[in-house]
C-alpha positions in Angstrom: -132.0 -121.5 -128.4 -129.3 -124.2 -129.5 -130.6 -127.7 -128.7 -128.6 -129.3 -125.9 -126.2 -132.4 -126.3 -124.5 -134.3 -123.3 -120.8 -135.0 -123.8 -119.5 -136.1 -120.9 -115.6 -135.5 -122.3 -112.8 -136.5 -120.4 -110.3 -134.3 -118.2 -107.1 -133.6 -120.2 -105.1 -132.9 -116.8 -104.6 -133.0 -113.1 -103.2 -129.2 -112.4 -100.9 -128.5 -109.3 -103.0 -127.2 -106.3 -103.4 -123.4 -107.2 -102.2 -123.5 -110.7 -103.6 -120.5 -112.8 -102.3 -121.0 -115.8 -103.9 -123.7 -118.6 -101.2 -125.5 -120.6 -101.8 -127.5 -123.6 -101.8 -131.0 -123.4 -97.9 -132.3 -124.4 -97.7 -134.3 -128.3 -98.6 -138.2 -127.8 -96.6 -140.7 -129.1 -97.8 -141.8 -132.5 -99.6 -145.3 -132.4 -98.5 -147.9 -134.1 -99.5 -149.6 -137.4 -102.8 -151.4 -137.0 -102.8 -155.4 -137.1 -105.7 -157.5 -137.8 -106.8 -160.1 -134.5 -109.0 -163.2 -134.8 -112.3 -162.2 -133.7 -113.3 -164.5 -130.5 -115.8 -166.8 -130.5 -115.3 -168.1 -133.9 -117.1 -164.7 -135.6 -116.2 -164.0 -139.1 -116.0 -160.2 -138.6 -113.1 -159.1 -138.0 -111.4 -157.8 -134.7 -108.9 -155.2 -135.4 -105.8 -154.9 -132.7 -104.6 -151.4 -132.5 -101.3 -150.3 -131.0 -102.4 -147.2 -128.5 -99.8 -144.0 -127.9 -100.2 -143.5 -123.8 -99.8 -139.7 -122.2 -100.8 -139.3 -118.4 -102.4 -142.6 -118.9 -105.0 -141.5 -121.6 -104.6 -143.4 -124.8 -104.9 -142.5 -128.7 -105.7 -145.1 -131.5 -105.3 -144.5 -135.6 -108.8 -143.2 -137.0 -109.2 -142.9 -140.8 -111.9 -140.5 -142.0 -113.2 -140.5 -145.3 -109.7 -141.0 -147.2 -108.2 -139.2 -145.0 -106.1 -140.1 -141.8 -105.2 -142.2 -139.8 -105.7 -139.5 -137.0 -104.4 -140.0 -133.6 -108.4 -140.1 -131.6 -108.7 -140.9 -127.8 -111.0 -143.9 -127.1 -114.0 -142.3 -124.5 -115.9 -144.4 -123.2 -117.3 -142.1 -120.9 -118.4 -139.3 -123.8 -121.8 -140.2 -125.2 -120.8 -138.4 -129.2 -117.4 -138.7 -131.0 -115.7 -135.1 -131.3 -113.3 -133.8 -133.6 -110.9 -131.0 -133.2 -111.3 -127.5 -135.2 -107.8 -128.4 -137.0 -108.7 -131.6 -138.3 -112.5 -130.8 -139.3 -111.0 -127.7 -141.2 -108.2 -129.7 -142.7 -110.8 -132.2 -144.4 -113.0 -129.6 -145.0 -116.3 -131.0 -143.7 -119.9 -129.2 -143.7 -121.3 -127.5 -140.7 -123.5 -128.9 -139.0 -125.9 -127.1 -136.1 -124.3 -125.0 -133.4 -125.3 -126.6 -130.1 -124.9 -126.5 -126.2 -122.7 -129.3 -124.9 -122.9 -130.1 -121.2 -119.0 -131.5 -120.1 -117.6 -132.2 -117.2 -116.6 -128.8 -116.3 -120.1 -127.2 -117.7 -122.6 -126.5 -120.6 -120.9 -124.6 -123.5 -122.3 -123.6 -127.3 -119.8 -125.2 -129.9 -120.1 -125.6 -133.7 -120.5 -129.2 -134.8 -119.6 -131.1 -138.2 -121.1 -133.6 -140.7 -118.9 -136.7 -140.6 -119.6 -138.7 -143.4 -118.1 -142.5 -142.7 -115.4 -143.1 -139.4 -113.5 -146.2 -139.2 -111.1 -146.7 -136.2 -107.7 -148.1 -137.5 -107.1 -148.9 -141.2 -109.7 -149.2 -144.0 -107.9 -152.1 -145.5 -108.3 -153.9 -142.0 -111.7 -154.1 -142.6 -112.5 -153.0 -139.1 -115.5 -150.4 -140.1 -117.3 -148.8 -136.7 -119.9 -146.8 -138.9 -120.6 -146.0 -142.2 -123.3 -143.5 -141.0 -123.1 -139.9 -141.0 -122.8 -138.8 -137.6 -122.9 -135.0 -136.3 -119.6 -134.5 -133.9 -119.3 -131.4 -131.7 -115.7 -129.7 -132.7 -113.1 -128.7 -130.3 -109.8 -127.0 -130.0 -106.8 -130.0 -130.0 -105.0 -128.1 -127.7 -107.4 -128.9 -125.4 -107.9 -132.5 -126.5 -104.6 -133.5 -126.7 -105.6 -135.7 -130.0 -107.5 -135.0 -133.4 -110.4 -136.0 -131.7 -112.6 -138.3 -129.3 -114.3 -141.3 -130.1 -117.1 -141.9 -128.0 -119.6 -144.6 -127.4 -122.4 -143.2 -130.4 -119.2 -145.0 -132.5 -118.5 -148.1 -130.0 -122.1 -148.9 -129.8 -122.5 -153.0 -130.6 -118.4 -153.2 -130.1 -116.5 -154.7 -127.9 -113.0 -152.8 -126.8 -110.5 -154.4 -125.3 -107.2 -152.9 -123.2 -104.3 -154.7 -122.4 -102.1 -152.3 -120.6 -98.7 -154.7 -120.4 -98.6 -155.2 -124.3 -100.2 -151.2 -124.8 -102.9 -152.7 -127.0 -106.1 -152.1 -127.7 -108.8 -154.4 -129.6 -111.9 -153.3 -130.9 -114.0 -155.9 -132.7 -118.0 -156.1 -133.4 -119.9 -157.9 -130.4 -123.3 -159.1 -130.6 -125.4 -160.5 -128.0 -124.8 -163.9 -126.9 -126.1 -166.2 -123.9 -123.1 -167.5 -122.3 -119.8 -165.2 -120.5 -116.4 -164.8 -122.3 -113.0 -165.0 -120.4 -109.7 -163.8 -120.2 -108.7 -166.2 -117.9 -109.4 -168.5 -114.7 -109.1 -165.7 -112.7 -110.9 -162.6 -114.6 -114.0 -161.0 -113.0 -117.2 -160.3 -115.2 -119.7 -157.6 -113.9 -123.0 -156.9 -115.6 -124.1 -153.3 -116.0 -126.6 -151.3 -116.9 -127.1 -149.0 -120.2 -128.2 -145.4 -119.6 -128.2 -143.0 -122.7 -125.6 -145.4 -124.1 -122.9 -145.9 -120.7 -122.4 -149.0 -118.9 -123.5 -148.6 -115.3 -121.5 -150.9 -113.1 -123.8 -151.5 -110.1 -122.3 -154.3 -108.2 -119.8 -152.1 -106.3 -120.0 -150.8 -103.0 -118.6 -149.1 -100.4 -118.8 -149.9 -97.1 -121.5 -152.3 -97.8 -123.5 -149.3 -99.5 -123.9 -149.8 -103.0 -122.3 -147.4 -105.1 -122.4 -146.6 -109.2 -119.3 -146.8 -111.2 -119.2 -145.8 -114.7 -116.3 -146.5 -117.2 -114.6 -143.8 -118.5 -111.5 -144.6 -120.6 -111.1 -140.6 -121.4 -110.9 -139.3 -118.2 -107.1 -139.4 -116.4 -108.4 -139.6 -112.8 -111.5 -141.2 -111.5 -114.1 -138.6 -110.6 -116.7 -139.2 -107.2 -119.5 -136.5 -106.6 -120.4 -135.1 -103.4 -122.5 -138.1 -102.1 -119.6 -140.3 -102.3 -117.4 -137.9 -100.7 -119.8 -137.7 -97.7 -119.9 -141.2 -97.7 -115.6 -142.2 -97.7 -115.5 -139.0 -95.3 -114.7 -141.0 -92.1 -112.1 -143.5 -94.0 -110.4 -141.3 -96.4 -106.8 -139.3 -96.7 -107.0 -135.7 -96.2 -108.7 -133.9 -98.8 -106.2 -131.6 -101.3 -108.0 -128.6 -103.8 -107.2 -129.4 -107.2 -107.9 -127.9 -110.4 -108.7 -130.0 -113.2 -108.4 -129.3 -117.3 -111.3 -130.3 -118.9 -111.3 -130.5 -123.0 -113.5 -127.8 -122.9 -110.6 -125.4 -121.6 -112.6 -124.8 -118.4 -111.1 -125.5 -115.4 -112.9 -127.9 -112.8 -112.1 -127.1 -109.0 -112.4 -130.6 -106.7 -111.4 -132.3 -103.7 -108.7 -134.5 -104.3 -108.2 -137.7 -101.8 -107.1 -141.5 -101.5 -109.7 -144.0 -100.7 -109.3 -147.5 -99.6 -112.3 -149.7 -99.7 -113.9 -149.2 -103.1 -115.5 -152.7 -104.4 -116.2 -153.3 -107.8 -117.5 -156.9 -107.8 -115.5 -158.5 -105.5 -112.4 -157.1 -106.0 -112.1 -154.5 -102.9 -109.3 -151.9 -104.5 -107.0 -149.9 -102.0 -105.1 -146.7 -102.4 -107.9 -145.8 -105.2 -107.2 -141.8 -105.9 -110.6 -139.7 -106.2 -111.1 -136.2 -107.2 -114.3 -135.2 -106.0 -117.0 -133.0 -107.7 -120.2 -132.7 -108.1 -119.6 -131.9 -112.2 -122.4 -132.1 -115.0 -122.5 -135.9 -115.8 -123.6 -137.1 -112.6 -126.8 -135.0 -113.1 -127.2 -136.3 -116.5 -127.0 -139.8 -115.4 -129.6 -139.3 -112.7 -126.8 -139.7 -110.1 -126.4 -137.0 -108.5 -128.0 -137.6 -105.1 -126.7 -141.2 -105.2 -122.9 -142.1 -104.2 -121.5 -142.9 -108.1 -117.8 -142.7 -109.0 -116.6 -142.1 -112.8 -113.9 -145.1 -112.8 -110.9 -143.3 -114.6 -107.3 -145.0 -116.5 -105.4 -144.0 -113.1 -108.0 -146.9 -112.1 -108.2 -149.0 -115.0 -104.6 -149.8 -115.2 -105.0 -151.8 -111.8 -106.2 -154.5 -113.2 -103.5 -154.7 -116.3 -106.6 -155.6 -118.8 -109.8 -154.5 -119.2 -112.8 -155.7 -121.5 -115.7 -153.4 -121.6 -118.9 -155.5 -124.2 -121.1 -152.7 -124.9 -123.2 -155.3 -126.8 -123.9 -157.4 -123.9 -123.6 -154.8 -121.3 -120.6 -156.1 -119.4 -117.1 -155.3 -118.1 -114.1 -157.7 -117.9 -111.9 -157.0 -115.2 -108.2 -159.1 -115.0 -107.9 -159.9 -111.5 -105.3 -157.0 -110.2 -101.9 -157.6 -108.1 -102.8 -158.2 -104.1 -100.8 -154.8 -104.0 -103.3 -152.9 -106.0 -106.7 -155.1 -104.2 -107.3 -156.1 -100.6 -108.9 -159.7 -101.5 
């Protein structure tokens, strides 16, 4: 029996209704050089501000590994264990590790992992070092990743990573807990969330007036409701389309596809949000899957133009999005 890891790893790609056929993922655009960013708050670690290539709204950001790299990695926030691709982990020649069962979005699967002996995200000379600890990554085909590789939050862990969508930037810096709230601006929102297995937990958002759990997931290219929120936007919601959906795996995920007006996270109340719903694996894991929870995707994220998610402190940022985007 091979033990059992969760990786909730993003969807690649929102087939047409009744496609059969898998495609791989087009090439991204390269990122740009990394630039080192004063670290808020006065810290003397440093922050490190990485351009980010964008390709149906899913983002890649320079990883160096070993000496090697930088590789183009997609920031997944929703994905509890940093993967690599078969291509890169043969190029660097790294040891086997344990061949495991990985439950993703689209179902559990056995995979071969590898020994990863240091990760940094950006440049080694930025000084911007995630974790010098050998970590065991599950390996996947890049075809199906559309990137080198994934980092997920076993490498954000005590980081803060901040998007900002108009300038295509991304800056990761080290966070540590503090007792007083950060801001973008005068009009930012900060919600507090819960940490299970590692995730943020956003639950001030309802629907309705019926609370409602939201978790981040920067991987995933359309936000992702199970069945108990379906039931629950039933009465309010556009008409439902059947989609297939690519998941990194190379399965193929069927859901209901809809728009739904009237999800509130915080008090921004968003309309026109676009939901694919499913009851896939990490709802289970998360101990959501009776309760109306909603994997918030990019499609959603780029709403509000900047997002800050504090692993450290167990919050999410939110710049206050255009009155087209939110019904105030």
């Amino acid at each position: 029996m091979f033990p059992a890891l969760f990786l909730a790893v993003p969807l690649v790609a929102l087939l047409d209704p009744g496609q059969t056929v898998v495609q791989p993922v087009p090439p991204q655009t390269p990122p740009v050089a990394a630039q080192q960013s004063p670290q808020q708050d006065g810290q003397t670690a440093l922050a490190e501000e990485l351009g980010f290539g964008i390709d149906h709204t899913r983002m890649t950001v320079p990883v160096t590994i070993g000496a090697g790299g930088p590789f183009r990695f997609i920031v997944d926030t929703g994905s509890e264990r940093t993967v690599l691709s078969h291509e890169l982990a043969a190029t660097l020649g790294l040891s086997a590790g344990r061949r495991v069962r990985v439950t993703a979005m689209a179902g559990t699967v056995p995979v071969s992992t590898v020994l990863v002996p240091h990760i940094v995200v950006g440049s080694p000379k930025a000084g911007a070092q995630l974790t010098g600890t050998r970590i065991e990554a599950p390996v996947l085909f890049e075809q199906h990743l559309g990137a080198s590789g994934l980092i997920g939050i076993d490498t954000l862990q005590g980081k803060a990573v901040e998007i900002d969508f108009a300038r295509n930037v991304m800056t990761v810096s080290p966070a540590t807990r503090r007792t007083r709230r950060e801001f973008f601006g005068r009009d930012d929102i900060v919600i507090r969330a819960k940490n299970l297995f590692g995730q943020l937990v956003v639950t001030d958002a309802h629907y309705g007036g019926r609370r409602i759990r939201v978790v981040i997931d920067t991987g995933s290219v359309v936000s992702m409701g199970n069945i108990a929120l379906q039931r629950l936007v039933a009465k309010s919601s556009g008409p439902l389309t059947a989609v297939r959906l690519l998941s990194v795996t190379g399965a193929v995920l069927e859901a209901q596809y809809s728009i739904v007006t009237g999800v509130q996270v915080g008090d921004i109340k968003l309309a026109n949000l676009p939901i694919a719903f499913s009851d896939a694996a990490p709802f289970a894991r998360l101990g959501l899957a009776d309760r109306p929870a909603l994997l918030l995707g990019m499609d959603a994220m780029h709403l509000f133009g900047q997002v800050r998610i504090d692993f450290a402190n167990r919050e999410l940022h939110l710049a206050r999005p255009h009155a087209a985007a939110a019904a105030l």
